[in-house]
Kinemage of the C-alpha trace (Angstrom):
@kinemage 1
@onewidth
@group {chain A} dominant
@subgroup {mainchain}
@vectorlist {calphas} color= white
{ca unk a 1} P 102.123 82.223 125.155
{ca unk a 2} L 104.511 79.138 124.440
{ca unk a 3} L 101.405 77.389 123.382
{ca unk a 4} L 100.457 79.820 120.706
{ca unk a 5} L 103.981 80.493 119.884
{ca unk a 6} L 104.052 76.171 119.410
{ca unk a 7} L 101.246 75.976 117.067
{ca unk a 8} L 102.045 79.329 115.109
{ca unk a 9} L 105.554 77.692 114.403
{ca unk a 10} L 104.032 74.252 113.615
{ca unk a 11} L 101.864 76.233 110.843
{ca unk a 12} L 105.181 77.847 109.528
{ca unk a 13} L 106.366 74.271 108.964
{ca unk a 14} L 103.401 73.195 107.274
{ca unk a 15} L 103.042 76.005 105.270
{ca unk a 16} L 106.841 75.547 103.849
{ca unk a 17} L 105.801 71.906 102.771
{ca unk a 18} L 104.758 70.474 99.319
{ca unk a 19} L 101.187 70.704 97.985
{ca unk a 20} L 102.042 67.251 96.674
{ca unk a 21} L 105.480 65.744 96.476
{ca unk a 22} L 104.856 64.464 92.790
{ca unk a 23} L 101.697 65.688 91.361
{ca unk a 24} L 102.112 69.609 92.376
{ca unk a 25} L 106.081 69.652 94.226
{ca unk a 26} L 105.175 73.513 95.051
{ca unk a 27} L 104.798 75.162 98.898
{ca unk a 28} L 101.753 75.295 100.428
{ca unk a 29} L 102.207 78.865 101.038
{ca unk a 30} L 103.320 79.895 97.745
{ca unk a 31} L 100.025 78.180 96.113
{ca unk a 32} L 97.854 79.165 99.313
{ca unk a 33} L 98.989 82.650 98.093
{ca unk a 34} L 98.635 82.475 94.743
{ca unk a 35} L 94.666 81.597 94.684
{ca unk a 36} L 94.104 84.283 97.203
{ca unk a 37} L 95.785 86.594 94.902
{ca unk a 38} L 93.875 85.053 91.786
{ca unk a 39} L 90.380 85.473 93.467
{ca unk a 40} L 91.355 89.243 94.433
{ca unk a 41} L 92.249 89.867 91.034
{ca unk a 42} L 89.256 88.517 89.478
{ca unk a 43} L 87.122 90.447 91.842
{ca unk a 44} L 88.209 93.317 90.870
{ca unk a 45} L 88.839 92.769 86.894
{ca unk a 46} L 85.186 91.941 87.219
{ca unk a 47} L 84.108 95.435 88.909
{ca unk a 48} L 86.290 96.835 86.403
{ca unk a 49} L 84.629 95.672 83.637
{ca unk a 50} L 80.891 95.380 84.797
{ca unk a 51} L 79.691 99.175 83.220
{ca unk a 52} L 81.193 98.831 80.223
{ca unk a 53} L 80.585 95.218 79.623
{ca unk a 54} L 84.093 94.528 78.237
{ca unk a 55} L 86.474 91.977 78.284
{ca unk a 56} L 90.268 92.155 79.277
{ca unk a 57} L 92.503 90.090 76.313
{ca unk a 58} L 94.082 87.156 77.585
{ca unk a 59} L 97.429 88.440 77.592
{ca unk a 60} L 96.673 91.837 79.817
{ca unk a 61} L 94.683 89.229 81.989
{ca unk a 62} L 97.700 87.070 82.625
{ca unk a 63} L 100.278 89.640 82.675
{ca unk a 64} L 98.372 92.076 85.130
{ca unk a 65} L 97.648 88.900 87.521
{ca unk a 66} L 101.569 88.231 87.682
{ca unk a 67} L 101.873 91.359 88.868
{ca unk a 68} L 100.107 90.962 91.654
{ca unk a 69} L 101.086 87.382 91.978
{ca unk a 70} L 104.207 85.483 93.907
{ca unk a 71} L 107.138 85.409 92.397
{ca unk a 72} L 108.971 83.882 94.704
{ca unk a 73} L 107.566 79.818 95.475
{ca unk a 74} L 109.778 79.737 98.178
{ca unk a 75} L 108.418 83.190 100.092
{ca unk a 76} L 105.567 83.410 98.443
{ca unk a 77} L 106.534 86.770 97.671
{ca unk a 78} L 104.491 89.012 94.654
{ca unk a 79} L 106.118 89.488 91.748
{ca unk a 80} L 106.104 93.618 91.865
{ca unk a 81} L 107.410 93.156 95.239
{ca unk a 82} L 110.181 90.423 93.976
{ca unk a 83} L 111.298 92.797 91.437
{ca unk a 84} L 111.250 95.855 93.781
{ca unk a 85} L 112.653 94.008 97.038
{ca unk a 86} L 115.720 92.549 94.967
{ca unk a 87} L 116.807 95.490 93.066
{ca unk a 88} L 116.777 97.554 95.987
{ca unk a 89} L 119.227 94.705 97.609
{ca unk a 90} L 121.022 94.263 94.117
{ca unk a 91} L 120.430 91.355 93.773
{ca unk a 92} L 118.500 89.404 90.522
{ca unk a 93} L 114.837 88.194 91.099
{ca unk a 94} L 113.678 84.571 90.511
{ca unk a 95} L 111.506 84.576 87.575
{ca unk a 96} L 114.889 85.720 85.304
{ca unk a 97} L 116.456 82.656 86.448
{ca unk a 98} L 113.752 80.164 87.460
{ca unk a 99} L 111.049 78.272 85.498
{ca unk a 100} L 108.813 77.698 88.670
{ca unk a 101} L 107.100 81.118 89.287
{ca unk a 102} L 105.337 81.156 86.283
{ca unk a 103} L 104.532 77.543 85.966
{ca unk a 104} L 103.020 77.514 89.763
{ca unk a 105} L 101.237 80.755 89.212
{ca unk a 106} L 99.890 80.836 85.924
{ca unk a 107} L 98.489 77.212 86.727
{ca unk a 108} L 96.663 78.321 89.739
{ca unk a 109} L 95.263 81.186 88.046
{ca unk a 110} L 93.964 79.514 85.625
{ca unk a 111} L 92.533 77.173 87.402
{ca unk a 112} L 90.644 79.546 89.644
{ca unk a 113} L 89.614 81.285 86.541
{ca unk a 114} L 87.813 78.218 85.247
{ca unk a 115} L 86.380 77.707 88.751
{ca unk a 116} L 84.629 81.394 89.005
{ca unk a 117} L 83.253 80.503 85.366
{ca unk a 118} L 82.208 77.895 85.823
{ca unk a 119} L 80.543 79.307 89.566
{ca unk a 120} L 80.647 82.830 88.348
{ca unk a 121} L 78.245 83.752 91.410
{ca unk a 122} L 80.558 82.616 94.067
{ca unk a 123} L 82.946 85.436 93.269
{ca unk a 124} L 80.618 88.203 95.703
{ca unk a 125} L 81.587 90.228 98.596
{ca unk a 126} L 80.433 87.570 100.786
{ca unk a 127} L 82.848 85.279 99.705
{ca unk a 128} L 85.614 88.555 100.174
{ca unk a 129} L 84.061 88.708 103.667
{ca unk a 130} L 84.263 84.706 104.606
{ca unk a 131} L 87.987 84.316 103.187
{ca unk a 132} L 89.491 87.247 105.543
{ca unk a 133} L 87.532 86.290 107.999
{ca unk a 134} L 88.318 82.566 108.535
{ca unk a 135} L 91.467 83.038 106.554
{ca unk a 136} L 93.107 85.922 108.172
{ca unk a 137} L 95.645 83.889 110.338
{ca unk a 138} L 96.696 81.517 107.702
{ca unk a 139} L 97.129 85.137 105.539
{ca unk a 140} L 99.537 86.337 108.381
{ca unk a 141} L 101.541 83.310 108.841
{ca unk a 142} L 102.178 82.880 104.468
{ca unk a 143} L 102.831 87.246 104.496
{ca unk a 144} L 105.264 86.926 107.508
{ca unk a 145} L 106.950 83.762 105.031
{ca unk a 146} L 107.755 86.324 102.674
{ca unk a 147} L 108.434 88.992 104.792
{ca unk a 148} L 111.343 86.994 106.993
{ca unk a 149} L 112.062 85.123 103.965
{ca unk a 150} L 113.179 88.355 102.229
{ca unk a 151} L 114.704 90.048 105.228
{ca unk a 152} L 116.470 87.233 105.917
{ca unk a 153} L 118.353 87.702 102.532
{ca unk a 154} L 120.303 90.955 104.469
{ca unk a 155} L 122.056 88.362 106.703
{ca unk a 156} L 122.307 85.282 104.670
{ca unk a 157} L 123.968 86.854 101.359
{ca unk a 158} L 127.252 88.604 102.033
{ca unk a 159} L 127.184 89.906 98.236
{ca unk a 160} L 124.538 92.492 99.671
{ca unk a 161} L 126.434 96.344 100.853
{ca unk a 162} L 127.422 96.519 104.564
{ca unk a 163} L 124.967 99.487 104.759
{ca unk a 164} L 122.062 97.966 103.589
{ca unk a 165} L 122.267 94.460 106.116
{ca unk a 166} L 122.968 96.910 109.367
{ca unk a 167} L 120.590 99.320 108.603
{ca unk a 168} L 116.896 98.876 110.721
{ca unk a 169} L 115.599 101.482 107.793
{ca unk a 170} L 116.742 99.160 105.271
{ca unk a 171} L 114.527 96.128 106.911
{ca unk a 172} L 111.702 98.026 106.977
{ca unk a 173} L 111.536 98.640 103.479
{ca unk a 174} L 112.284 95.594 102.404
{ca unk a 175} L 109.907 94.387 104.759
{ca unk a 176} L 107.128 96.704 103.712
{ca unk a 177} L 107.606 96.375 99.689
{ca unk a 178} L 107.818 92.346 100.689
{ca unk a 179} L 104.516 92.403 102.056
{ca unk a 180} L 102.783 95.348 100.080
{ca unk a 181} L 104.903 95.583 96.787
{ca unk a 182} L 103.104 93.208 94.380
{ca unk a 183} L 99.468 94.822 95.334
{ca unk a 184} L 100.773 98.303 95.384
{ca unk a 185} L 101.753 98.284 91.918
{ca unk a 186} L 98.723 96.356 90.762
{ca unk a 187} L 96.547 98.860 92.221
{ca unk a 188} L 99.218 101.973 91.132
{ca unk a 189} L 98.661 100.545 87.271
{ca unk a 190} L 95.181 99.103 87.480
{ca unk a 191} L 96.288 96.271 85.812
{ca unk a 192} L 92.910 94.231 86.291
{ca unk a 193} L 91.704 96.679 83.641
{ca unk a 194} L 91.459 96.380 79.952
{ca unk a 195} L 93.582 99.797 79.723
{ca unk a 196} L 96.412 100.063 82.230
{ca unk a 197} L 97.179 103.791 83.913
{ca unk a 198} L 99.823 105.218 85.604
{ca unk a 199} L 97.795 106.846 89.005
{ca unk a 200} L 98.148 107.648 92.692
{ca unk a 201} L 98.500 104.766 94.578
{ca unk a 202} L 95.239 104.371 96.656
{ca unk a 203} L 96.602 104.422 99.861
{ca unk a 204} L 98.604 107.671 99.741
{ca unk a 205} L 94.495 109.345 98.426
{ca unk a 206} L 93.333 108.103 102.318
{ca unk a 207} L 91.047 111.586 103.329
{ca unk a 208} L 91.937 110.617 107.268
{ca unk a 209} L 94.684 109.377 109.158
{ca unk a 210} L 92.240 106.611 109.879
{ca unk a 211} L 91.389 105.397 106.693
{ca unk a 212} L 95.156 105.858 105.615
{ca unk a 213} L 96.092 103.772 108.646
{ca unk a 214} L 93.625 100.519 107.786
{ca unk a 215} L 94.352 101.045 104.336
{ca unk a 216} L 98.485 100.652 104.605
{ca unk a 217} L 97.982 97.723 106.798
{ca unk a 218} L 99.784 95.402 104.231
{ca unk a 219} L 102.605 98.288 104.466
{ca unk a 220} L 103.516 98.786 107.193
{ca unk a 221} L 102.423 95.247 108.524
{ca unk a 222} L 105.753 94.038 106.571
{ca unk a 223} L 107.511 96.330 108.017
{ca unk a 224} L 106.288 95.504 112.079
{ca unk a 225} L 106.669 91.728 110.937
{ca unk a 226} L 110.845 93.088 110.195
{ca unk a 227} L 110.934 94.780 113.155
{ca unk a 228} L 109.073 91.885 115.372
{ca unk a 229} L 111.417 89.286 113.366
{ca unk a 230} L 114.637 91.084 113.674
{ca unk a 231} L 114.376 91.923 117.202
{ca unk a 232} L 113.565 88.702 118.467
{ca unk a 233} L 116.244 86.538 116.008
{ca unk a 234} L 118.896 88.792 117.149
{ca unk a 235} L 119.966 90.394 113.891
{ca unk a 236} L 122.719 93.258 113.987
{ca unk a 237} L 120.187 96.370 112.450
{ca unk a 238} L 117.924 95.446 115.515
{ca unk a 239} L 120.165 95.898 118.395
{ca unk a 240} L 119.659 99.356 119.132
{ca unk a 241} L 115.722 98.303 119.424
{ca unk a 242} L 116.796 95.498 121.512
{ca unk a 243} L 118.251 98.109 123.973
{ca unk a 244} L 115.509 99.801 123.780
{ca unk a 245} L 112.922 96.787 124.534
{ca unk a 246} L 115.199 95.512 127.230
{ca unk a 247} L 115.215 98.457 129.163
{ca unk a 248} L 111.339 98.727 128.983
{ca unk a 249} L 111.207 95.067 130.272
{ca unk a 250} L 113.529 95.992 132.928
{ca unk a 251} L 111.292 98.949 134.120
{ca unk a 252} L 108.288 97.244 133.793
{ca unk a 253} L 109.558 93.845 135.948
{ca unk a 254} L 110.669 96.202 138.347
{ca unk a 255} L 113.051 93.627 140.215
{ca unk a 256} L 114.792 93.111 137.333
{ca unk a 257} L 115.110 89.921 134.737
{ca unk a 258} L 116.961 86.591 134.985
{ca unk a 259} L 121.053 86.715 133.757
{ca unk a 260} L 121.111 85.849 130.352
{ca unk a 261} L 117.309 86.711 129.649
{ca unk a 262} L 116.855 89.475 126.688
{ca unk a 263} L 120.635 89.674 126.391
{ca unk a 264} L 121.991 92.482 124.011
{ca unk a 265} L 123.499 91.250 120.698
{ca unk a 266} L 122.354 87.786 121.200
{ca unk a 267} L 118.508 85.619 119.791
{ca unk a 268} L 116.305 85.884 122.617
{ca unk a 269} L 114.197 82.838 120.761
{ca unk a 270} L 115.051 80.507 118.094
{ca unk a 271} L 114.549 81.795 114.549
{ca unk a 272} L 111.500 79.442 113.794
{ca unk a 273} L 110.195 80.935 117.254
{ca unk a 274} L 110.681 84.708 116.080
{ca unk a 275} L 108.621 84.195 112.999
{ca unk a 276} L 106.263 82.814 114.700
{ca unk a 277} L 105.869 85.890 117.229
{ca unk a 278} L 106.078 88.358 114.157
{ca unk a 279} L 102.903 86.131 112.908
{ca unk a 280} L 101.323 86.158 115.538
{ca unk a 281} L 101.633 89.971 115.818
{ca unk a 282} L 100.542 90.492 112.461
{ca unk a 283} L 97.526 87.899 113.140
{ca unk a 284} L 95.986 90.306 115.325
{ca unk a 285} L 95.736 93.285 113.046
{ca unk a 286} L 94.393 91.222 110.188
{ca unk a 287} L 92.044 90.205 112.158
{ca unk a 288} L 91.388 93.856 113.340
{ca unk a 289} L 91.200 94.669 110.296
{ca unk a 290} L 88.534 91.714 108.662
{ca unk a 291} L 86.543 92.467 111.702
{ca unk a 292} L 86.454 96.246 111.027
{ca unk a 293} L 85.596 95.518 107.540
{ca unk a 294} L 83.284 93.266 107.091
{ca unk a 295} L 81.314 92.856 110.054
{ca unk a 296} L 81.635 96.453 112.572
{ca unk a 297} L 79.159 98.740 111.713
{ca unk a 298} L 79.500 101.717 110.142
{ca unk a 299} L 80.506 104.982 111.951
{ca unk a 300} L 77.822 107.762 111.059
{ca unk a 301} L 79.184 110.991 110.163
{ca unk a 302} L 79.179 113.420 112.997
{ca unk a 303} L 76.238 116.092 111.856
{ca unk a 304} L 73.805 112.904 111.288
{ca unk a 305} L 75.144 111.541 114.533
{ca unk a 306} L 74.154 114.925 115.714
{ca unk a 307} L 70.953 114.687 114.170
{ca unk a 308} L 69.942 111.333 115.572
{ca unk a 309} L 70.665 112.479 119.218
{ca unk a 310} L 68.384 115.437 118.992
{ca unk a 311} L 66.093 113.384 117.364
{ca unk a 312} L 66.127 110.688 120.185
{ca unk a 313} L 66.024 113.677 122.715
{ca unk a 314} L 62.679 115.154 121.388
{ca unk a 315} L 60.875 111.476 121.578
């Protein structure tokens, strides 16, 4: 466990650092993000557009991408969620004050855009199927960036209400729309189509508890990574669940724990160490979720799974 907790807060490190300290002085992260993002969007601009053959103007490309994109180069945050996350905390979002979201992200985008024309059959569902598959940690350990990043803002600013920095419901939000926010309103607006429209988001039209369950991952993901990250660091809205997690450890060891260990009030790890356990956390169900994806096979519906068993029975 100290192992993986060692190398998941060795890739936070890297992660934080400079594509290039002179040619491109942007995270890792941030750009990391920002071509995931890009190749996303163009994936689905291009459904979008395949059965009617039409093109989306320049300026509702761009604009719709931003949405989607990070705002944020030092989270790696997406701009809906930016917006959202920092008016619910009251606070004013980057890109009115800062040059470097849109220089970062409309660069990358455009640069991936000339890539997939220029390789305009690389942009398939196999290459949707490789990225979250062989991508999926380095996805968890840039989503938790922006997750702690932002929730981190509830301690570190003292501007922010009393009610909002104590409150464990407050985290999760922030948490969730820091994760979620950004693709949530792309996806709200369609705004990889020529024609934006206001509809139901996608994940609240789920048919089962099981589809709406995989398909809010990015939701409430941000808001386990809170939880996971708050806990551990010792932040004031996550005693009470530090009572409660003590107590299970207590009944669980049976004999009891070591003075000092999983004390109430206090960091039980160091804060590098607690994102790192919130990544790794959130690691797992991305990969859960590539694997059940792309490569599990489908469930049959039960009256053919019915059918096939009689039919197996008569042979």
């Amino acid at each position: 466990m100290a192992l993986l907790l060692n190398q998941l807060s060795k890739g936070i490190v890297f992660i934080g650092q400079p594509v290039h300290a002179t040619l491109f002085p942007y995270p890792i992260a941030a750009t990391f993000h920002a071509a995931r993002i890009s190749v996303v969007y163009q994936g689905n601009s291009r459904a979008a557009t395949a059965a009617t053959n039409t093109k989306i103007p320049w300026p509702t490309y761009l604009a719709g991408y931003l949405i989607m994109a990070p705002a944020d180069a030092l989270r790696a945050q997406t701009w809906g969620g930016t917006v959202i996350t920092h008016q619910l905390m009251q606070l004013p979002p980057p890109m009115l004050y800062s040059p470097n979201p849109y220089t970062i992200y409309l660069t990358t985008h455009l640069v991936m855009t000339l890539f997939f024309h220029l390789f305009p059959s690389l942009l398939s569902p196999t290459l949707f199927a490789f990225l979250d598959t062989v991508l999926f940690p380095l996805d968890a350990l840039v989503r938790t960036a922006a997750v702690t990043g932002t929730t981190s803002l509830l301690t570190l600013d003292s501007s922010i209400a009393r009610p909002l920095t104590t409150s464990p419901i407050t985290h999760l939000i922030i948490g969730a729309f820091a994760s979620a926010g950004g693709g949530l309103t792309a996806s709200t607006l369609s705004t990889w189509s020529p024609s934006w429209s206001f509809s139901t988001p996608p994940v609240l039209r789920a048919q089962t508890l099981s589809a709406l369950a995989w398909g809010s991952m990015d939701i409430w993901g941000g808001a386990l990574v809170a939880t996971v990250y708050g806990t551990a660091s010792g932040s004031e809205a996550f005693h009470g669940v530090q009572a409660l997690v003590r107590t299970a450890v207590i009944a669980l060891a049976g004999t009891g724990i070591a003075q000092g260990e999983f004390a109430l009030g206090a960091a039980w790890v160091p804060p590098l160490e607690a994102k790192a356990l919130a990544a790794g956390v959130l690691a797992v169900c991305f990969g859960l979720r590539a694997y059940k994806t792309h490569w599990a096979a489908p469930v049959a519906p039960p009256a053919k799974q019915a059918k096939n068993v009689f039919k197996g029975k008569a042979q």
